[in-house]
VOGU-3710 file (C-alpha; in Angstrom, 3 decimals, decimal comma):
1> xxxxxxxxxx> 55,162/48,608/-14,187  57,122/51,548/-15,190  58,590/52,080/-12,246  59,496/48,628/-12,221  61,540/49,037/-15,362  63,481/52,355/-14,247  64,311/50,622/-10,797  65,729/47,805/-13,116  67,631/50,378/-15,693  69,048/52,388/-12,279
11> xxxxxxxxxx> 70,237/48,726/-11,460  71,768/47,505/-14,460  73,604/51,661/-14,935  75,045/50,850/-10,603  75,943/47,068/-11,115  78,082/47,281/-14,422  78,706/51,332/-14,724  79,544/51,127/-18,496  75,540/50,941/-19,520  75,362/54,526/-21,430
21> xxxxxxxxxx> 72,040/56,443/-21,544  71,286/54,757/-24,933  72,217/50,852/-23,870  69,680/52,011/-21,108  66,657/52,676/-23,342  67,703/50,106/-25,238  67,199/47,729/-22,290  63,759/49,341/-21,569  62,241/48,824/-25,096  63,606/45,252/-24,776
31> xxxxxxxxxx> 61,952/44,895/-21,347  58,625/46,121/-22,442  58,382/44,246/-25,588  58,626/40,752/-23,091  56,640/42,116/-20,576  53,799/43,093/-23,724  55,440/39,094/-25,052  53,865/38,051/-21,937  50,725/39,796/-21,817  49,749/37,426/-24,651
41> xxxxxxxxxx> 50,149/37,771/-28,270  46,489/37,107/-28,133  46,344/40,958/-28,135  47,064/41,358/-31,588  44,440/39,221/-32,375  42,433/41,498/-33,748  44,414/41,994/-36,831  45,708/38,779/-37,482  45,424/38,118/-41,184  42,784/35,766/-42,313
51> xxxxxxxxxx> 43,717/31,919/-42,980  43,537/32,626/-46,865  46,277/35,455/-46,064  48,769/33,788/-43,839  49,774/31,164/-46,753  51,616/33,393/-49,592  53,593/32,898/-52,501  56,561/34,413/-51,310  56,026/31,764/-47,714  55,841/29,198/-50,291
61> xxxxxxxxxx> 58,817/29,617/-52,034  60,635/30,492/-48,868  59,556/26,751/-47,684  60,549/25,132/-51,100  63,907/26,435/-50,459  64,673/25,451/-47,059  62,704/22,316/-47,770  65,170/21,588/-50,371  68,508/22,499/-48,607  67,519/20,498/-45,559
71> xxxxxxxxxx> 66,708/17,283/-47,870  70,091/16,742/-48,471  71,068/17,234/-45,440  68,765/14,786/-43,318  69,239/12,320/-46,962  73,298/12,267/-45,710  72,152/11,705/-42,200  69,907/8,749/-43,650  72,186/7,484/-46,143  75,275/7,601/-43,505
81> xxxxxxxxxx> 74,543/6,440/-39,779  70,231/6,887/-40,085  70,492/9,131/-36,911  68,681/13,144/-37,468  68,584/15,369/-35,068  65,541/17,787/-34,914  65,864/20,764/-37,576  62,528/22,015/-36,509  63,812/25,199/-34,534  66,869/26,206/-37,339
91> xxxxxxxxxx> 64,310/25,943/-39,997  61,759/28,625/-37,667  64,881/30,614/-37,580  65,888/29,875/-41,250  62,308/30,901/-42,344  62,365/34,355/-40,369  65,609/35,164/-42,134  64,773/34,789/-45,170  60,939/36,521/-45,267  62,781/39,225/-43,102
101> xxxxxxxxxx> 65,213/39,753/-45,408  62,900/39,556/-48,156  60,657/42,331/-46,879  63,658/44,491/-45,889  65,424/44,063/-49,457  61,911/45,623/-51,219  61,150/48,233/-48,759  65,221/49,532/-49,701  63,781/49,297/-53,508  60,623/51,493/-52,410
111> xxxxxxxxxx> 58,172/48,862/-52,780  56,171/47,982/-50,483  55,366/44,530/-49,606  52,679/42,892/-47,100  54,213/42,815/-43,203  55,888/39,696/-42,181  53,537/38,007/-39,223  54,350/35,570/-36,779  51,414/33,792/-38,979  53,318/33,433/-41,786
121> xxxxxxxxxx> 56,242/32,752/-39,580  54,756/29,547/-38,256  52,820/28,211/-42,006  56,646/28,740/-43,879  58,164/26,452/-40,734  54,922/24,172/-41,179  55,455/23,261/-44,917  59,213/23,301/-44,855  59,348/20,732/-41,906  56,304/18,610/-43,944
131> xxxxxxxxxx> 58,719/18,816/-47,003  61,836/17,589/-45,025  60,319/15,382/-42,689  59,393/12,703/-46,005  63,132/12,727/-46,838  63,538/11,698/-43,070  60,762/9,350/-42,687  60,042/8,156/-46,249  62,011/4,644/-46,075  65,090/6,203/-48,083
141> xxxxxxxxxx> 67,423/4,886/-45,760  65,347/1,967/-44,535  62,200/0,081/-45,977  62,180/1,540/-49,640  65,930/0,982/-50,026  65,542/-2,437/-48,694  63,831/-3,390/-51,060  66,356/-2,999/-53,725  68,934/-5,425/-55,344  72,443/-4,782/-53,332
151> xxxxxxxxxx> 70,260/-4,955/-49,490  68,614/-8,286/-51,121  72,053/-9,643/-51,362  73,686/-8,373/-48,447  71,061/-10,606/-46,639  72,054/-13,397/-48,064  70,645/-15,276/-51,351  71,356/-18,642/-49,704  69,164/-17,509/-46,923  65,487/-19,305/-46,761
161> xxxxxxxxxx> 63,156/-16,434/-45,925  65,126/-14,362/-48,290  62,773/-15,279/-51,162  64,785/-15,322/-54,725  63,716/-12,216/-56,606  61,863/-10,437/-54,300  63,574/-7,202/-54,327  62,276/-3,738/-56,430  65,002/-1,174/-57,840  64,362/2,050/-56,495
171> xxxxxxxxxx> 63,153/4,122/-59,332  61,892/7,675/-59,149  58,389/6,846/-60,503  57,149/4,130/-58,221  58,847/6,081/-55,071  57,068/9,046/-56,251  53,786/7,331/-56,569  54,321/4,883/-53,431  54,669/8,612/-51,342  52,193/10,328/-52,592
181> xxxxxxxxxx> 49,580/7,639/-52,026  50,963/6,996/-48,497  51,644/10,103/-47,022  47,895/12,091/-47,852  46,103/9,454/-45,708  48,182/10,949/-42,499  47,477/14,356/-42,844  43,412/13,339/-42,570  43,394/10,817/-39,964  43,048/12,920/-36,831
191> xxxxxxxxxx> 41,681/16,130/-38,084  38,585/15,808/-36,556  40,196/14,975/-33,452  42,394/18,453/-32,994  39,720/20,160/-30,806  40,196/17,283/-28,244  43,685/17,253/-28,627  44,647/20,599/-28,149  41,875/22,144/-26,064  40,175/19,760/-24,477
201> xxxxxxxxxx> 43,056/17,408/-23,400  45,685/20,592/-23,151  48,460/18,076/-24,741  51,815/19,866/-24,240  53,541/18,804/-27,511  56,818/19,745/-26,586  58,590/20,660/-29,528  55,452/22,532/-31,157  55,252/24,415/-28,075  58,726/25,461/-28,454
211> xxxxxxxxxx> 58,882/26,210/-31,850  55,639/28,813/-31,288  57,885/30,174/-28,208  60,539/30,938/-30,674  58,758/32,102/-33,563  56,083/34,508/-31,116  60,084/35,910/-29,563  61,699/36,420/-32,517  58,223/38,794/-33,576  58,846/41,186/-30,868
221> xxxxxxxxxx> 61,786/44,080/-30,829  63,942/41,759/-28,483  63,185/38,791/-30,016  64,781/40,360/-33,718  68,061/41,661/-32,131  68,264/37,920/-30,891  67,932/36,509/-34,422  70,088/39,071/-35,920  72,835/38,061/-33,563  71,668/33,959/-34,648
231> xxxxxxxxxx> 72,490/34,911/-38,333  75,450/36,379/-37,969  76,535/33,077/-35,977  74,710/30,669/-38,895  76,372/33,050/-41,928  80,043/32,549/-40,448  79,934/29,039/-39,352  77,704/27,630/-42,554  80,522/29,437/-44,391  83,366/28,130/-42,515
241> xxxxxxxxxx> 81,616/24,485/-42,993  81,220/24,805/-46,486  84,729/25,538/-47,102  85,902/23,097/-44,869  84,321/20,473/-46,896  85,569/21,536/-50,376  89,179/21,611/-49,052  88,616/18,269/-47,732  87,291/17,120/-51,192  90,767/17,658/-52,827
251> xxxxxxxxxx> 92,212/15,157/-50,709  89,689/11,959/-50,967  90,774/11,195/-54,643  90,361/7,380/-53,879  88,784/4,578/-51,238  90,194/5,109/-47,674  91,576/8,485/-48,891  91,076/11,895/-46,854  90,816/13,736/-44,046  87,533/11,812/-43,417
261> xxxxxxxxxx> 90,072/8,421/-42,596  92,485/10,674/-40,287  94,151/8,054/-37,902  93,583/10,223/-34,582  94,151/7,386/-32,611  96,626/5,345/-34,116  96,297/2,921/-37,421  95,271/0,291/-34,727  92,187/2,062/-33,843  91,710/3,236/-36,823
271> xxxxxxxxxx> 90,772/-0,120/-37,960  88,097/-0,701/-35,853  86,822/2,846/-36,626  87,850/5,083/-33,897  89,154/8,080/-35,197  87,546/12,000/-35,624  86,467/12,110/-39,289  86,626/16,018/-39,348  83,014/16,189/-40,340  81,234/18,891/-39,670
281> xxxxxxxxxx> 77,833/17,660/-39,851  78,348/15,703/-36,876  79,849/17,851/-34,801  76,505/19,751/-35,456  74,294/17,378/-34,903  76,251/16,402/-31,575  75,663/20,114/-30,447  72,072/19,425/-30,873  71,774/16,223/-29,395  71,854/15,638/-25,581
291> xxxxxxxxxx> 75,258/14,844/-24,103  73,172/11,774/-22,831  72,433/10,159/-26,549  75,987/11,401/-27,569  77,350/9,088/-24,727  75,460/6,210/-25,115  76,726/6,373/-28,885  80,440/6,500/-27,443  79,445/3,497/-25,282  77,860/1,368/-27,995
301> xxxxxxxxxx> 80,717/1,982/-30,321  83,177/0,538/-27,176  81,302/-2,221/-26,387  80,976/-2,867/-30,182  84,156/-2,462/-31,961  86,243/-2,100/-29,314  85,328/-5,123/-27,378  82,841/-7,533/-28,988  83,583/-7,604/-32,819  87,276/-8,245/-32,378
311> xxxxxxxxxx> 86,543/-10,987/-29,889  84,281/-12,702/-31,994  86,191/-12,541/-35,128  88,754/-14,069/-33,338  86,293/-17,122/-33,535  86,210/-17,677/-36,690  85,939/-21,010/-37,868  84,252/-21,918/-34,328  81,501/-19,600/-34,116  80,823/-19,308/-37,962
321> xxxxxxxxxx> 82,810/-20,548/-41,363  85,693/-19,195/-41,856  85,141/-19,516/-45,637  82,239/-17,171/-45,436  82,303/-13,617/-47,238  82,297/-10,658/-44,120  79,073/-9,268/-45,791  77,460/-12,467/-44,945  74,871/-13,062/-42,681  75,950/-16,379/-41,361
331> xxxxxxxxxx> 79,122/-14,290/-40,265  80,627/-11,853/-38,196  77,912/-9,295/-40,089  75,200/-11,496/-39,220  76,070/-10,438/-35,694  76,048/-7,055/-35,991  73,223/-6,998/-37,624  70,842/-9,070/-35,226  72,267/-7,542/-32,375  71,630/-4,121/-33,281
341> xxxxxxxxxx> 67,770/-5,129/-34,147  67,553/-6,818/-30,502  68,600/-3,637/-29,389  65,849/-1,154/-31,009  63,232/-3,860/-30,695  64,249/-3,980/-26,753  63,821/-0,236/-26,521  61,177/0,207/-28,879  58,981/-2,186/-27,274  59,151/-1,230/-23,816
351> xxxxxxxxxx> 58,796/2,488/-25,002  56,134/1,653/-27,186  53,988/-0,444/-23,876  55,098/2,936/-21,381  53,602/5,594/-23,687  50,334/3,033/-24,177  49,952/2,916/-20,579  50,185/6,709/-20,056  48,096/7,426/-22,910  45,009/5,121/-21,238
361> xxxxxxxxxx> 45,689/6,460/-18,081  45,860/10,047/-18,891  42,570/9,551/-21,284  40,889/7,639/-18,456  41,772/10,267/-16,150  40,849/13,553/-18,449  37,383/11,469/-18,590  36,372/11,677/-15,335  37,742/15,220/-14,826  35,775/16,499/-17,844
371> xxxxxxxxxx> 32,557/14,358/-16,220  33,594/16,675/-12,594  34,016/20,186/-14,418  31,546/22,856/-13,804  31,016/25,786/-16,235  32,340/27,809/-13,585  35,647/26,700/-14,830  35,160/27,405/-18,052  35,116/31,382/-16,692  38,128/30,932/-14,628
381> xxxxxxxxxx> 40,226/30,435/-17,628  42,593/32,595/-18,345  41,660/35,240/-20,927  44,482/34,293/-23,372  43,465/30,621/-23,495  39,869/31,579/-23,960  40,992/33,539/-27,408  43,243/31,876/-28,573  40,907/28,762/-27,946  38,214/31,267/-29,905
391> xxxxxxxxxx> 40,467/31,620/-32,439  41,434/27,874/-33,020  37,932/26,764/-33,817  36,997/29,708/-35,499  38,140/28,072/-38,896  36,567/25,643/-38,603  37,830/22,227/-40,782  34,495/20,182/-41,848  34,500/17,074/-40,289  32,614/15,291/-43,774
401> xxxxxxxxxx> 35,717/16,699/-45,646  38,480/14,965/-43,241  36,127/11,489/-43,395  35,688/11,492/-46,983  38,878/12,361/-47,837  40,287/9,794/-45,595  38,211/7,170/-47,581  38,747/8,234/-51,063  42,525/8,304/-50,575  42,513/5,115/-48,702
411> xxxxxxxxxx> 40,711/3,541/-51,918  43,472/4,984/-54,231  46,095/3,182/-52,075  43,945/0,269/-52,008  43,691/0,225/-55,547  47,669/1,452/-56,254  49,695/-0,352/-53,772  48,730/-4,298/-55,047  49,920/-2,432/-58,651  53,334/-1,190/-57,323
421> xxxxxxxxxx> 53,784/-4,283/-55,151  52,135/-7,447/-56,111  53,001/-9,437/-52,838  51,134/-6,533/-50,842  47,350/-7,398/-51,864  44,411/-5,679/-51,084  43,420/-6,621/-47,912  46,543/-6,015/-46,363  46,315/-2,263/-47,067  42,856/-2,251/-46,217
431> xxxxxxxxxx> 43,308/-3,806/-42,611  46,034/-1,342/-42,348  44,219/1,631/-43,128  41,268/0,475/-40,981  43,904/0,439/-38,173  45,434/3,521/-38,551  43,520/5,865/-36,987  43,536/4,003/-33,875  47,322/3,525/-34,155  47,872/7,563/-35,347
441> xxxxxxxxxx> 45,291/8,489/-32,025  47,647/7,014/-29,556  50,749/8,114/-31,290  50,050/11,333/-31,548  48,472/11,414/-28,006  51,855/9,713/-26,573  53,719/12,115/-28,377  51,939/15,250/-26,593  52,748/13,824/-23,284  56,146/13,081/-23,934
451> xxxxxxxxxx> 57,780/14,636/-26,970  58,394/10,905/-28,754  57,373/10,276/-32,082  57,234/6,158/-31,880  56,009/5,532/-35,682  59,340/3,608/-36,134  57,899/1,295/-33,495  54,361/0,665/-34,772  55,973/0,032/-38,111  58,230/-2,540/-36,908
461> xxxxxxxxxx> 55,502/-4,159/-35,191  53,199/-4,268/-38,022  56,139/-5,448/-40,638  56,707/-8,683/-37,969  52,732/-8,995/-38,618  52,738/-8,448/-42,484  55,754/-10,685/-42,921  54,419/-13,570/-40,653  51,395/-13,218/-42,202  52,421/-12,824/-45,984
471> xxxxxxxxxx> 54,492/-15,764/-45,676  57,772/-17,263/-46,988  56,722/-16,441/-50,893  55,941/-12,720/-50,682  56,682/-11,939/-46,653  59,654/-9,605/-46,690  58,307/-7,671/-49,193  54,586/-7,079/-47,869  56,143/-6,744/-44,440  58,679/-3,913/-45,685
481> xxxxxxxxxx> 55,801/-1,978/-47,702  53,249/-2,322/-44,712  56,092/-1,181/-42,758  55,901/2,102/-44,567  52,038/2,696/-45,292  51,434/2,122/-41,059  54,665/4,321/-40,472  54,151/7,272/-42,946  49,933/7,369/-42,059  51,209/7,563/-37,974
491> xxxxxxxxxx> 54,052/9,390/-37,699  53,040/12,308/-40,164  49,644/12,647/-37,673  51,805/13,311/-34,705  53,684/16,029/-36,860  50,437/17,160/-37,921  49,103/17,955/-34,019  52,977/19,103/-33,221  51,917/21,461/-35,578  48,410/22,335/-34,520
501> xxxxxxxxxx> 49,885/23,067/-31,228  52,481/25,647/-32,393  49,211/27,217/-34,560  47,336/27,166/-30,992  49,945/29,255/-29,357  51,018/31,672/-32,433  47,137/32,324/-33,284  47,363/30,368/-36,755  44,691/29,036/-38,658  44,337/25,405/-38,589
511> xxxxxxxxxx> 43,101/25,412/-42,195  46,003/27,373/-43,172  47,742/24,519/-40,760  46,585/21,883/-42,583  47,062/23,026/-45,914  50,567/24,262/-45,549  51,256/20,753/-44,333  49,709/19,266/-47,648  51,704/21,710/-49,800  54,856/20,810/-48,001
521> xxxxxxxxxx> 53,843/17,289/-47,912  53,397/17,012/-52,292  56,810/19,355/-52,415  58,049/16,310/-49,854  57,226/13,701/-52,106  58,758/15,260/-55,126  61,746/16,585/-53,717  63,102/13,536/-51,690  62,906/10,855/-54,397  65,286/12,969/-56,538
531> xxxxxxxxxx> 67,312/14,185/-53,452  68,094/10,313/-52,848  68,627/9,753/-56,702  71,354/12,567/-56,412  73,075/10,161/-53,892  72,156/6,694/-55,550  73,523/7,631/-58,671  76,613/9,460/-57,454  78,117/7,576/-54,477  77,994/3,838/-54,034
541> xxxxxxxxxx> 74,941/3,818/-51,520  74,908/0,838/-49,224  77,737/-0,701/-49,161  79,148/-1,748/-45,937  82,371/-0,505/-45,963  81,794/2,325/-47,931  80,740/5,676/-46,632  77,228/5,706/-47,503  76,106/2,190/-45,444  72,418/2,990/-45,307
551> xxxxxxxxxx> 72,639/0,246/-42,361  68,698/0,791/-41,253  67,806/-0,934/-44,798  69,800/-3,720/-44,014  68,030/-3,589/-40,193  64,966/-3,693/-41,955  65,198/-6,293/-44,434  66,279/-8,329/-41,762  63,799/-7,938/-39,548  61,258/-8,864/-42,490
561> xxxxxxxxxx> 62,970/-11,981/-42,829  63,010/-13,049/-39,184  59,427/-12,082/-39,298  59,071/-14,806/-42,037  61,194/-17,894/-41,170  61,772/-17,031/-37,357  65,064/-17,380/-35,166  66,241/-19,794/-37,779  68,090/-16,973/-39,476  70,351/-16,476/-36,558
571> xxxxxxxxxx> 74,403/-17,013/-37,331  75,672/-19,894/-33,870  74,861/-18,570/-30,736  73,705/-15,090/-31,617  70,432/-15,790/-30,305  71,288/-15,963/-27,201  73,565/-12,467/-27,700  70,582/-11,158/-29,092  68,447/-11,883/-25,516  70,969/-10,602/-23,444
581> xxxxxxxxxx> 70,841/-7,202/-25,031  66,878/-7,364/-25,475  67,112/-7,373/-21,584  69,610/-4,714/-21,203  67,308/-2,123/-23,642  64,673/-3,362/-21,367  66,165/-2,974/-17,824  68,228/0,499/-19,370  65,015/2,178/-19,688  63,224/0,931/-16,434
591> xxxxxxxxxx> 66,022/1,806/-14,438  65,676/5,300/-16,076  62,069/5,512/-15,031  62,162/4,866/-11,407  66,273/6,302/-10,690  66,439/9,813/-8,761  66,791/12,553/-11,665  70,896/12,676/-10,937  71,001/9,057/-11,441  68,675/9,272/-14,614
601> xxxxxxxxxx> 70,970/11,001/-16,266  74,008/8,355/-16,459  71,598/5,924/-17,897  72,588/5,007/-21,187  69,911/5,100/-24,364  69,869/1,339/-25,917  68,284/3,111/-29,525  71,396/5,401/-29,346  74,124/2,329/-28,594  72,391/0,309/-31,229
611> xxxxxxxxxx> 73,813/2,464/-34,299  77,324/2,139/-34,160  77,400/-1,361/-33,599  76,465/-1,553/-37,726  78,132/2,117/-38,425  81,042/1,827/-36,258  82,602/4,274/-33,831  83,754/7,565/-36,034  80,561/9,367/-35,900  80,487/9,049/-32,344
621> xxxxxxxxxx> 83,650/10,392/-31,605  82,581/13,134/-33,858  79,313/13,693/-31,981  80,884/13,403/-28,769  83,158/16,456/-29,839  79,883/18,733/-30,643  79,129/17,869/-26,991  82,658/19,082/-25,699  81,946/21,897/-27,664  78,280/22,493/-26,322
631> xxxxxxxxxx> 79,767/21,657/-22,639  82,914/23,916/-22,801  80,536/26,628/-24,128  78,296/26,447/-21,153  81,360/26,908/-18,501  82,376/29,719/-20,623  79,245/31,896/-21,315  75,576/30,192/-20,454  73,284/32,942/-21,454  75,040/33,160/-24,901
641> xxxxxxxxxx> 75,414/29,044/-25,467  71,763/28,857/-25,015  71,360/31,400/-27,573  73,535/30,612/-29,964  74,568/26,589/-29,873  71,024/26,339/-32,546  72,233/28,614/-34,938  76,071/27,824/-34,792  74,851/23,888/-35,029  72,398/24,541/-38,111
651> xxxxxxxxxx> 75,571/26,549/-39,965  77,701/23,817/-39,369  75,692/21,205/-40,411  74,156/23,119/-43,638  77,542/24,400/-44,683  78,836/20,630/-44,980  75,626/19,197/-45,937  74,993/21,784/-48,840  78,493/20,804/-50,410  76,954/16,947/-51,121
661> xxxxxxxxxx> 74,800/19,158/-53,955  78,380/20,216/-56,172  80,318/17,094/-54,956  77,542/15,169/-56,630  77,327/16,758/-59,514  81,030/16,372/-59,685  80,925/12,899/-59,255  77,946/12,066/-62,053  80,259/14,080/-64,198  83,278/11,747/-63,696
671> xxxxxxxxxx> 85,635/14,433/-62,351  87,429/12,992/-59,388  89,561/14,490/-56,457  93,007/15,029/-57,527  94,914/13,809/-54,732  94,791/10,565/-52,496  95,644/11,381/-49,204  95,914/7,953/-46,937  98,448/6,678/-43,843  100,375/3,804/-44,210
681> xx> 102,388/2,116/-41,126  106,086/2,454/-41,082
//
């Protein structure tokens, strides 16, 4: 192996003949920390810190932090077009910079401090995503918010499954309460299924597999000259961001006022919301995203608002009533609205029936290859799967605890939830938490296969069931709140095994697993309710043609009352609109599944089209210009896009999501923006 790497440093010295001596050596150390990288990190096993060790207080506070920062962020994304982008990698890399520089900073002071471990590494990423992820998936920005006054009217008070008075002000108590209750339950459904889930089924879990391929690089010599060069690329764009978005605050002293209502295609355009709204947390998320999802946004927003709203508000007074309100539902927003839902439903259910079917099949087929297996095979494993395997099970979480736990928490929400909500009664949370497990099994199990979290889905499904059931009197609200309990319980078990995966590879404890995840989980449920209180009371959240639409609570409430009264809600011939783009979601995603991979790719993503048909077509452009950005990038440089596109994305979008925290403060304090800027036709 040595000679190997001299052969290689003799190469790299002949090929590019500026490679000095030192650059050399460099290279080598490099070069042997991968080749030790690949060896296994299984070999430091040995002296990996016990579970009780790998959660500190310094990881803790490190977590609260990011866990805070990257609330407001994915609350924006929520509160603004309901599309976030994974933060699961920048926060890995946001948690090694800070314990790095934590450690660094006290060993300059000459005190020494306990080594920073991949360990610790993974159990700070753990708690920080678990604190995030219940600003993401808490119902801020979709079935808790549309519950509340303005969404109830928005809907329409005239309209009959829209029950008078059934609608709940969001308040930081009962959100508190309604999280804490709901979110627990998830993080105990499938414990005593992680052995068969990780080991036994070998479930790839894409992005917790990734995330312990980052974390185990950036603990090796290589691996830290990479993050040091990430840094540098997160410091100077989250600072650039950041600034951006103050200067840009001077100028938006009024409604339609800024650089955020730039007319980059003309005031025609600009009316039906094409224009680049300078915002930088869009651009980031569009590097993220696939140029595939930022496409199919373009697309939705042309067939949308460039095509099919200003042809059927040229109907007016045919189609619908002319003397109608536009927030109505019996008007042109009725079709926005409706369409967009036929759209996710389209996608979600055929997404929802795929995953089902590869779940069975793969189970059915890991079944009769378990039933073949000799023990032979068991001694032909490799020798890092066999310790790391060792190593997974050696902390053993009690499968009583998990059970009992389960069923004490599910009596609190039995008990609470009827309290909070008195249209949601007992049995309704009781069916739902008898079904949960079985729901969180194959949700969890689809998302190892495939990388798709599809809680959104089985939510929607059970609010149709809730509402139908519930009936006209208390339906929309019983549908909404069973939306969340069946959502919260499945999606946060996927996380949970995302995360037992990246434990698997980085030689974590589960129980240190599993409690981070709690910790983060109760910071989670603290920190988001006043994260969206900091918006709610600030900016004018949910109104249409503001810029915080929070369109997913309208989606939502919506769907809750077609669940109740049926197609009868429907504004003149949008049913039939409404089938017509069912089937496209539908035939999008089979002709996906069975075109050529070169084909695949051209196939648009119905979820992705179905968001600017409420939002409208700004964001889009804006996300469109990360991918220009991410594409350009590519041509120029590969090797350093790859590297750098995460960190340059997460400083973009932190720098202009951190600025919400002043702006908000500015605005509870009554100090406005100076100047209007705004463009007026000649």
């Amino acid at each position: 192996m040595k000679k190997t790497i001299k052969e290689r440093r003799t190469t790299h010295i002949i090929q590019f003949g500026i490679m000095n001596v030192e650059e050399a050596k460099e290279k080598d150390e490099i070069e042997k920390a991968d080749l030790e990288d690949q060896q296994g990190v299984v070999e430091g096993s040995r002296r990996n810190p016990p579970w009780s060790k790998q959660i500190t207080v310094r990881g803790i506070v490190a977590s609260f932090v990011i866990g805070v920062i990257y609330s407001v962020i994915v609350m924006k994304l929520n509160l603004t077009t309901g599309l976030v982008p994974s933060l699961n990698v920048s926060a890995a890399l946001l948690a090694f910079v800070f314990l790095r520089t934590w450690t660094k900073l006290l060993q300059k002071a000459g005190i020494v401090s306990t080594p920073f471990t991949r360990q610790e590494n993974t159990v700070i990423q753990t708690c920080a995503v678990a604190c995030y992820s219940i600003a993401v998936g808490g119902g801020f920005g979709s079935y808790l918010l549309g519950l509340n006054k303005k969404t109830y009217e928005q809907a329409g008070i005239d309209t009959e499954g829209n029950t008078p008075g059934s609608y709940k002000e969001p308040a930081i108590g009962w959100m508190t309460s309604f999280l804490f209750v709901a979110s627990f339950v998830g993080i105990l459904a499938l414990v005593p299924l992680r052995k068969i889930m990780i080991i036994d089924y070998k479930l790839t879990y894409p992005s917790g597999t990734a995330t312990a391929v980052l974390i185990n690089g950036f603990h090796t010599p290589h691996g830290d000259k990479m993050a040091q060069k990430q840094v540098r690329g997160f410091a100077k764009f989250f600072t650039i961001s950041f600034i951006w978005a103050f200067f840009q605050w001077f100028y938006s002293g009024g409604d339609g006022c800024g650089f955020s209502q730039f007319p980059t295609f003309g005031l025609k355009a600009w009316k039906q919301t094409f224009y680049f709204d300078f915002s930088m947390t869009y651009i980031g998320a569009g590097m993220i995203c696939s140029h595939l999802v930022n496409l199919s946004l373009l697309l939705g927003a042309v067939i949308s608002w460039g095509i099919m709203w200003p042809l059927i508000g040229g109907l007016k007074g045919d189609w619908y009533s002319g003397s109608l309100p536009e927030s109505s539902m019996k008007s042109l927003q009725g079709y926005k609205v409706f369409i967009s839902i036929a759209l996710i439903l389209g996608d979600g259910l055929y997404n929802f029936l795929k995953i089902l079917f590869f779940t069975i099949r793969s189970i059915h087929a890991s079944l009769n290859y378990k039933s073949l297996r000799t023990g032979s095979e068991h001694q032909n494993q490799a020798l890092d799967d066999l310790q790391r395997n060792e190593m997974f099970m050696r902390d053993r979480i009690p499968v009583w605890i998990a059970c009992c736990g389960y069923i004490l928490l599910s009596i609190v929400s039995i008990i609470a939830i009827p309290r909070m909500f008195p249209e949601m009664r007992w049995y309704y949370v009781l069916i739902a938490y008898i079904f949960a497990p079985v729901l969180g099994f194959c949700n969890a199990y689809g998302a190892g296969l495939t990388d798709m979290n599809m809680a959104f889905n089985y939510g929607k499904v059970s609010l149709f069931i809730l509402a139908a059931w519930a009936g006209k009197d208390s339906g929309v609200v019983a549908g909404l709140v069973g939306c969340g309990l069946i959502k919260s319980i499945v999606s946060i078990s996927a996380d949970l095994m995302q995360d037992f995966k990246s434990g698997h590879l980085t030689l974590t404890s589960p129980r240190s697993m599993l409690l981070s995840q709690a910790i983060g989980t109760a910071m989670g449920c603290v920190v988001a309710p006043l994260t969206f209180f900091l918006f709610y009371k600030a900016f004018d959240v949910g109104n249409p043609n503001g810029e915080f639409k929070a369109p997913y609570a309208l989606i939502y409430r919506n769907m809750a009352i077609l669940g109740v009264e049926g197609f009868s809600a429907l504004p003149r011939h949008c049913l039939q609109l409404c089938y017509c783009f069912f089937l496209f979601a539908v035939a999008a995603n089979l002709v996906r599944d069975i075109s050529p991979p070169k084909f695949r790719r051209w196939v648009p993503l119905p979820m992705a089209m179905a968001v600017p048909f409420l939002v409208g077509a700004y964001f889009a452009i804006d996300m469109c210009v990360g991918s220009l950005i991410v594409f350009a990038w590519h041509k120029l440089n590969s090797e350093k896009a790859s590297l750098m596109v995460p960190a340059v994305a997460s400083g973009l979008i932190c720098g202009d999501g951190l600025w919400i925290l002043p702006s908000s403060l500015l605005a509870l304090a009554k100090i406005n923006p100076p100047i209007c800027m705004r463009f007026l036709s000649t």
